[in-house]
Each structure stands twice: as structure tokens, then as C-alpha cells.
C-alpha positions in Angstrom: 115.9 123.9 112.6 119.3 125.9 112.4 117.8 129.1 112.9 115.9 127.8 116.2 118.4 125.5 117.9 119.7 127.6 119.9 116.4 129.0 121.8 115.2 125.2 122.0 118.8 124.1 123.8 118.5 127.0 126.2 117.8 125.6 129.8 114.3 126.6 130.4 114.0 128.1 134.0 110.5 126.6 136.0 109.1 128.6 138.9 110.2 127.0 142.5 108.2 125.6 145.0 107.5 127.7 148.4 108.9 124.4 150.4 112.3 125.1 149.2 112.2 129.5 148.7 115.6 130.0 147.8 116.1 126.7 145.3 116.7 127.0 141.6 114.6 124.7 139.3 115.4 124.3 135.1 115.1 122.1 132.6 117.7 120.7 130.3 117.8 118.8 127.0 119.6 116.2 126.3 120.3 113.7 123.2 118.6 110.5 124.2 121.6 108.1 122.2 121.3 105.9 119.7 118.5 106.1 117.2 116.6 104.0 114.2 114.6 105.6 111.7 112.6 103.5 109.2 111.0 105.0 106.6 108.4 103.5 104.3 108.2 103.9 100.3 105.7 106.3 99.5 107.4 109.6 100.0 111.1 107.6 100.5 113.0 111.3 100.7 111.2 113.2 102.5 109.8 110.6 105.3 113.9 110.0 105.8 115.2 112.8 106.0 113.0 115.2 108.3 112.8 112.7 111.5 116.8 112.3 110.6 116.7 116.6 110.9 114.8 116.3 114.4 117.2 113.6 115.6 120.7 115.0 114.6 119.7 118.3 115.7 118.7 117.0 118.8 122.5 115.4 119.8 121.7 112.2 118.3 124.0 109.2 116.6 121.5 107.8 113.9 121.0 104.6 111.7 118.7 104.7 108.8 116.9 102.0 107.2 114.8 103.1 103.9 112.4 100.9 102.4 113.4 98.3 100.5 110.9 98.7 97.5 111.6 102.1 97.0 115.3 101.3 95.8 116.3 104.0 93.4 115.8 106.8 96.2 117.8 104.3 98.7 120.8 104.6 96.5 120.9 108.6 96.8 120.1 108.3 100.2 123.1 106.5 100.4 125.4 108.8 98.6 124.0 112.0 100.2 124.8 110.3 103.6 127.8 108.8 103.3 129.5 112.0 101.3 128.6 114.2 104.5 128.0 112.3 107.6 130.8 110.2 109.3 129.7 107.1 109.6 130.1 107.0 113.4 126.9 109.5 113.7 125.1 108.5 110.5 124.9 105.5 109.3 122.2 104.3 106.4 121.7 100.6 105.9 119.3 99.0 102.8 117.9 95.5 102.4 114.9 93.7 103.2 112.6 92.2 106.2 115.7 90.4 107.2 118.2 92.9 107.4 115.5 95.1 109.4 115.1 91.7 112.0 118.6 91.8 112.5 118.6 95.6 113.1 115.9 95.5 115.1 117.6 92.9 117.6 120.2 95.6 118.6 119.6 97.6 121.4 118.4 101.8 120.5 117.4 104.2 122.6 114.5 105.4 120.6 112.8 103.8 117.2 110.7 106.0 114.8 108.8 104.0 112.9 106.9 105.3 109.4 104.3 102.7 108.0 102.0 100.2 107.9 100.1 99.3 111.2 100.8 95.4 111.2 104.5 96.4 110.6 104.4 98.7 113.8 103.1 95.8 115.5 105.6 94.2 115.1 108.1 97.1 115.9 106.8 97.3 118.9 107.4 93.7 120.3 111.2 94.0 119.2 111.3 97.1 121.2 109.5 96.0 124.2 112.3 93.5 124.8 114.8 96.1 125.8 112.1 98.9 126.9 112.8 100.5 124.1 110.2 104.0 123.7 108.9 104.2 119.7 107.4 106.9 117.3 104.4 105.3 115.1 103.3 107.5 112.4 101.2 104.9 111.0 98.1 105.3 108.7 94.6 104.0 108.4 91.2 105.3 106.9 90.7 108.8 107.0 87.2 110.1 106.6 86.2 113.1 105.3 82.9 114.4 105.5 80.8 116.7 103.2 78.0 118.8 104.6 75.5 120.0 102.7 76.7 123.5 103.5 79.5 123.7 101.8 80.9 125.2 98.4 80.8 122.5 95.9 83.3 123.9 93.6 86.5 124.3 96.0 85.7 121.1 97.7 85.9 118.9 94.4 89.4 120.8 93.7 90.5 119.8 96.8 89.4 116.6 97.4 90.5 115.2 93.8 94.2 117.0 95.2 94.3 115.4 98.4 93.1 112.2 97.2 94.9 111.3 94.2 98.0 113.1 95.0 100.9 110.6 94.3 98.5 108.3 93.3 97.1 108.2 96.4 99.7 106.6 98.3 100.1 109.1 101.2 99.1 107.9 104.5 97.0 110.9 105.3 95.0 111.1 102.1 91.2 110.8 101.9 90.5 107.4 102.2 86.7 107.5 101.7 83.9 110.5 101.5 80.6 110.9 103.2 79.1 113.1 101.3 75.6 114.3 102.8 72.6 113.1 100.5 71.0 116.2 99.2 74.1 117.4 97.7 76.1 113.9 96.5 75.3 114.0 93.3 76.3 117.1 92.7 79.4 116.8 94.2 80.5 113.8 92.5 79.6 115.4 88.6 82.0 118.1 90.3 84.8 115.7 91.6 84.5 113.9 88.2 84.9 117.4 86.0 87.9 118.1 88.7 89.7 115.3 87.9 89.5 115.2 83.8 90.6 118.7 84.3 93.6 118.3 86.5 95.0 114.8 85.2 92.8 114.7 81.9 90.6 111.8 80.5 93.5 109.7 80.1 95.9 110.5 83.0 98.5 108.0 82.0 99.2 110.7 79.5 99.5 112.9 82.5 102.8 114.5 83.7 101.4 115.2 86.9 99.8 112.0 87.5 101.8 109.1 88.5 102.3 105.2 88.9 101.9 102.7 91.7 104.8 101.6 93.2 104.9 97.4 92.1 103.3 94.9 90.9 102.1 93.7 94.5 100.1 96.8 95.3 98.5 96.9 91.6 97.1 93.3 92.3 95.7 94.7 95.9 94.0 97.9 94.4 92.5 95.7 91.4 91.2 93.3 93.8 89.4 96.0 95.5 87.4 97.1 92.6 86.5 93.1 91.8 84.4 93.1 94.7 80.8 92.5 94.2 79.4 94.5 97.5 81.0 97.2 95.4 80.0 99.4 92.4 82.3 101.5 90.0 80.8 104.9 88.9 84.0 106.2 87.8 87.1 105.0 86.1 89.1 107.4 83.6 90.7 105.1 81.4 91.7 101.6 81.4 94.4 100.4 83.8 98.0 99.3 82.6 99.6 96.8 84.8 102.8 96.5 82.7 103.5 100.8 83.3 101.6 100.1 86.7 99.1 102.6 85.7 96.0 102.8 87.8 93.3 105.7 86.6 91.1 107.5 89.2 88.5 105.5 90.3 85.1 106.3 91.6 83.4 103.8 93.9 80.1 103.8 95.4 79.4 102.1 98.6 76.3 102.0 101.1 76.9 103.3 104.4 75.8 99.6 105.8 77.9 97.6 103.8 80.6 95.8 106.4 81.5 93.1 104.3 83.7 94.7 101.9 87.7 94.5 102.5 87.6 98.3 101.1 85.1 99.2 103.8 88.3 98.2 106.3 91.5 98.8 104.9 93.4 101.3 104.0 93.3 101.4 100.4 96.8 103.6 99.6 95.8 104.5 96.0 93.8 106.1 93.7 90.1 104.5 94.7 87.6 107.0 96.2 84.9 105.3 97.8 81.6 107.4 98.2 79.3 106.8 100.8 76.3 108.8 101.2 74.7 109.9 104.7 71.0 111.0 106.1 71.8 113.4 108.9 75.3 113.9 110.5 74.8 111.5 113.4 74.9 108.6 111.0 78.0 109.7 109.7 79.8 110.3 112.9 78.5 106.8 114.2 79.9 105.2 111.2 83.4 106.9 111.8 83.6 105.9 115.5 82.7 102.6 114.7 86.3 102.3 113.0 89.9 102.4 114.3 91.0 106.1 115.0 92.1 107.7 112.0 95.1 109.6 111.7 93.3 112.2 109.8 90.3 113.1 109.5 88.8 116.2 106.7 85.5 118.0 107.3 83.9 120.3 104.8 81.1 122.6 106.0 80.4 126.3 106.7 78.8 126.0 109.7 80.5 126.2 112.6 78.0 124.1 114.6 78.7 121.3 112.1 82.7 121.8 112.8 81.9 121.5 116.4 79.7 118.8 116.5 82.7 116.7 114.6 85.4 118.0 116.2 84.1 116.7 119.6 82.7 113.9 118.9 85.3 112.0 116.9 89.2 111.4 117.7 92.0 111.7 115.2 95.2 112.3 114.7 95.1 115.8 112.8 92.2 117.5 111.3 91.7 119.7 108.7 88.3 121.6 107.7 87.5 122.9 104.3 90.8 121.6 103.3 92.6 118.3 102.6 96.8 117.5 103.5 97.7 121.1 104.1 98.0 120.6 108.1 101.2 118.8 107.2 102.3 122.4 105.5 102.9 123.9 109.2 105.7 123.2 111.0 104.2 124.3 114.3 101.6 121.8 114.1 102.8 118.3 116.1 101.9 115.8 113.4 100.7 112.1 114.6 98.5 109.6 114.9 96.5 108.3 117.7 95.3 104.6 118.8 95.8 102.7 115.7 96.8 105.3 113.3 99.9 105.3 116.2 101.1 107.5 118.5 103.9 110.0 119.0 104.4 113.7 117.1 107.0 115.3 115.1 107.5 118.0 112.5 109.4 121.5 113.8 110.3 121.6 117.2 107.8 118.5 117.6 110.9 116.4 116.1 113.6 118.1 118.3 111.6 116.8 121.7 111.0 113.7 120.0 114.1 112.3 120.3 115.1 114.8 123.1 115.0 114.0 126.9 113.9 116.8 129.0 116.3 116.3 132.0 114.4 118.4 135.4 117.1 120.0 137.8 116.4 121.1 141.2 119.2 122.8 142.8 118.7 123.6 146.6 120.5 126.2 149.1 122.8 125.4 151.3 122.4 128.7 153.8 119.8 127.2 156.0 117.3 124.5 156.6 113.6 124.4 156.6 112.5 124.1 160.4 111.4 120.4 161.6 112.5 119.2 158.5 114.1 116.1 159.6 112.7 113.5 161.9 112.2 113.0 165.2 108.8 114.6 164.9 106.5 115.5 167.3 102.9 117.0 167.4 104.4 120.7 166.9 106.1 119.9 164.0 104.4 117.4 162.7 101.6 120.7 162.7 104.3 123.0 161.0 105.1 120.7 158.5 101.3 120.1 157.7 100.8 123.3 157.4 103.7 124.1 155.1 102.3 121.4 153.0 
């Protein structure tokens, strides 16, 4: 952000109009005031800080509110802040929904929200009151599709990354497969291999596995697997709610099930529903029939597959053959669209976020155009049209 500030500050000159020959037309940034960041739980650091980078390094003062479940990371948030910012640019605030009402009811010049959709909703009525404009990076259920044509090996590594990932509590994770039917089984003896192999067969034992963040969201994944329209294929080991240990979990759902709650919220944790599909139309159908996703994950070789998905579905980012890496690149604008939100950041995304791009036109003051100015008659009224 350093190294590119000063290229991105730089008025950008814009080609004149013929109307006015020898006016000057630019562009200028400017800070657009007061801002307020919230940021959820699940990755508490990182989902602070880099909006806070886009927004400081765009001219703006800041207030901060972290999460108030994710309390240990609040406290260094705290510390980092307050041993290098003054508070009259910076300013970090913790507590719960209350303290974020009372926040809320202050006038900003721009809100970035991180989280949940029915807590953007509301976000978004506070800020309507004063015309505030918002950032939602909100989440949702992201498909990902498996063609038939596809290599079973590196998409079972990746997959099992993407999806159980900090426990799968990252909002762009793989919320459910669609795995085509000639190759499902397959896949899922491959996903299961993938997963004793990078967590083991008892993953609380696992350094690189992790925990779920309370007791709240335990209860809400362990519902999810109580569900009778639902059937377990998979489960590692047996879950711990006292070290709020929750093993991988394998679930297998048919594609015309709509009663299930797992079939229509996010689930945010380590349950990988599998859904198995006859030809790609069904599984494209079954994708648009939900909310917009804010990502959505293809695997297949062909290019006529890629296609067909890419431009007949809508979603925030998308990555083929891959899962969570488009976050890796800062030139990519990352966002959501419809209910997985709307706005983009990351790079120079987050400096013209929270940056207002001011346009200047400067005119001459050496002559005037001819018949500019009223009283007009048929002559001019012919020069100006055919100026125009």
C-alpha cells in the first residue's frame, strides 16, 4: 500500500471534450471522513486490519469495532492501536450488540461491514437514516461443482483445504459439492483419504486442525447433522463440546431435498454436504435457484464446462480448479453480490473504497464558444446542434 500510494494519489488527467478544446479535465482523490469498520470473529486480525490499511491510506479518521466473541484478539487489537495511532485518527472500541447500536446511531461517512447477512440488514437501516454509503462483505452458500472431467486427486486436496480450513468458518469456504454422478463416489473415497491424511483419524489430536468458536455455534452445527432429511457418510471421530471439537463431517443430501435448514443456510463449519447431479443443467438450475453466492468453485478441464458456468451463474468471485486462493491476489477486487453483499476491496480495491473520486473541469478563459449564450436564433440554434 506504501510502495503504491503515491501513483494512486496522483491526479489522473481525462481526455477533454471538443465543446470546450482548450479546457483541462482530472481527477482527484480525496478521503471521504469519518469511517466504521466492523469486523466479525472468524479471522478477527486479519478482517480488521486490511479495510483499516485501505481506509488510513486513503486520508481517513477511523473507528474500529471487533467482534465481541472473539475477545482475546480484541485485547491486542487494542494495544497495537492505541500504542501507535493517536486516538483522534484511530480509535478501536469493544463490547457487544449494544455498544454497536449506540455506535451505529452516530453519523460516518462510510461503514464497512464484515458478516453475517441478517446483521448487514440491519447495518443498512442504521445507515440509511443519515444516507450513509456501506461495504457488505457478507457470506452465504457457495457451490462448487465437480465435473466429471476433472483430476480426482488434486481436487480432493483441495477441496478438504478450502473446506475445513479454520474449521470451516471462513465466509468463502465450500459450502456444499455437486459432484457429477459417474465420478461421486470416487471422489468422496478420495476426499475421505484427504482428510485422515491432512488432519488424521482423530483431528482433535491435530495441530493443524482447530476448534469452533463457542458453545452457540457448536449447538447450531450439531443441530444440522440431527436432521432426518439428512444422512451422515462421514464423521472422523466423535465430537467434544466441552474443547468445542467438531470432526470433519461428511453429509449426503439429494439434489431435491428443500426442507432441510442445511439445504439453506450457511453452515460456517466443518460439514460438507454432497449432492450428486445428472447432467450440468441440473446443477446450474439448482444454484440459481439460491441467493447469489459470494463464491462460487468449479472443477473441470473443459473449457466448455467453465463457460457454460461462468455465464450462466452470478457470484461474487470465482475460482476453477481451485478453492480460496482468489483471495491470494491483491489485484483482484474481492466482494459479494446481491445477498452475499456488495462493495470490493483488497489492494487498490480498498484505497477507492473509502476514497472519493473528486472530477475537475477547468475551462479557458481566452475566448468563448460562438452562440453560446442565449438569445438564440435559427443560425445558432443550427451551430450549436451541430457542435453537439
Amino acid at each position: 500500500m506504501i510502495k503504491n500510494l503515491k501513483k494512486w494519489t496522483k491526479p489522473q488527467k481525462i481526455k477533454s471534450t471538443i465543446l470546450f478544446p482548450l479546457s483541462k479535465s482530472f481527477i482527484i482523490t480525496e478521503p471521504l471522513g469519518k469511517i466504521l469498520i466492523i469486523s466479525p470473529w472468524n479471522y478477527p486480525f486479519n478482517l480488521t486490519i486490511m479495510p483499516l490499511i485501505g481506509a488510513i491510506a486513503a486520508g481517513n479518521k477511523v473507528i474500529l469495532k471487533p467482534s465481541e466473541i472473539s475477545t482475546h484478539t480484541t485485547k491486542i487489537l487494542q494495544k497495537i492501536i492505541k500504542d501507535n495511532f493517536n486516538k483522534k485518527y484511530i480509535e478501536i472500541i469493544s463490547g457487544g450488540p449494544k455498544e454497536t447500536q449506540k455506535i451505529l446511531n452516530q453519523k460516518f461517512d462510510y461503514i464497512f461491514f464484515t458478516g453475517s447477512e441478517n446483521i448487514g440488514k440491519i447495518i443498512m437501516r442504521k445507515a440509511s437514516k443519515n444516507l450513509t454509503p456501506i461495504t457488505l462483505e457478507l457470506g452465504g452458500k457457495s457451490p462448487c461443482i465437480i465435473d466429471k472431467e476433472t483430476n480426482l486427486e488434486k481436487t480432493a486436496s483441495r477441496i478438504v483445504y478450502g473446506k475445513f480450513l479454520n474449521t470451516g468458518q471462513t465466509c468463502i469456504a465450500p459450502d456444499y459439492l455437486l459432484i457429477n454422478k459417474e465420478i461421486k463416489e470416487k471422489l468422496i473415497q478420495k476426499i475421505i483419504e484427504k482428510i485422515e491424511q491432512l488432519y488424521t483419524k482423530n483431528p482433535e489430536q491435530s495441530k493443524d486442525y482447530g476448534k469452533i468458536i463457542n458453545k452457540n455455534h457448536y449447538e447450531r452445527l450439531s443441530n444440522y447433522t440431527k436432521d432426518k432429511n439428512t444422512k451422515i457418510i462421514y464423521q472422523t471421530s466423535k465430537n467434544n463440546k466441552k474443547n468445542l471439537y467438531f470432526s470433519p463431517t461428511l453429509i449426503e443430501i439429494n439434489i431435491k431435498n428443500k426442507k432441510s435448514k442445511i439445504t439453506q443456510e450457511e453452515i460456517f463449519g466443518p460439514i460438507l454436504p454432497i449432492i450428486e447431479y445428472n447432467n450440468l443443467n441440473q446443477a446450474i438450475k439448482y444454484i440459481n435457484n439460491k441467493p447469489k453466492p459470494l463464491a462460487l468453485y468449479i472443477f473441470s478441464n473443459s473449457q466448455t464446462t467453465q463457460k457454460k458456468i461462468l455465464n450462466q451463474t452470478s457470484s461474487g468471485t470465482v475460482c476453477i480448479n481451485d478453492t480460496i486462493i482468489q483471495l491470494a491476489n491483491p489485484h483482484l477486487p474481492f466482494g459479494g453480490v446481491g445477498n452475499s453483499g456488495f462493495g470490493k476491496y483488497h489492494g487498490k480495491s480498498s484505497f477507492d473504497t473509502f476514497s472519493n473520486k473528486k472530477s475537475i473541469m477547468q475551462n479557458t478563459t481566452l475566448f468563448e464558444i460562438p452562440k453560446r449564450y442565449p438569445p438564440y436564433n435559427k443560425l445558432s440554434l443550427k451551430l450549436i446542434k451541430k457542435i453537439l
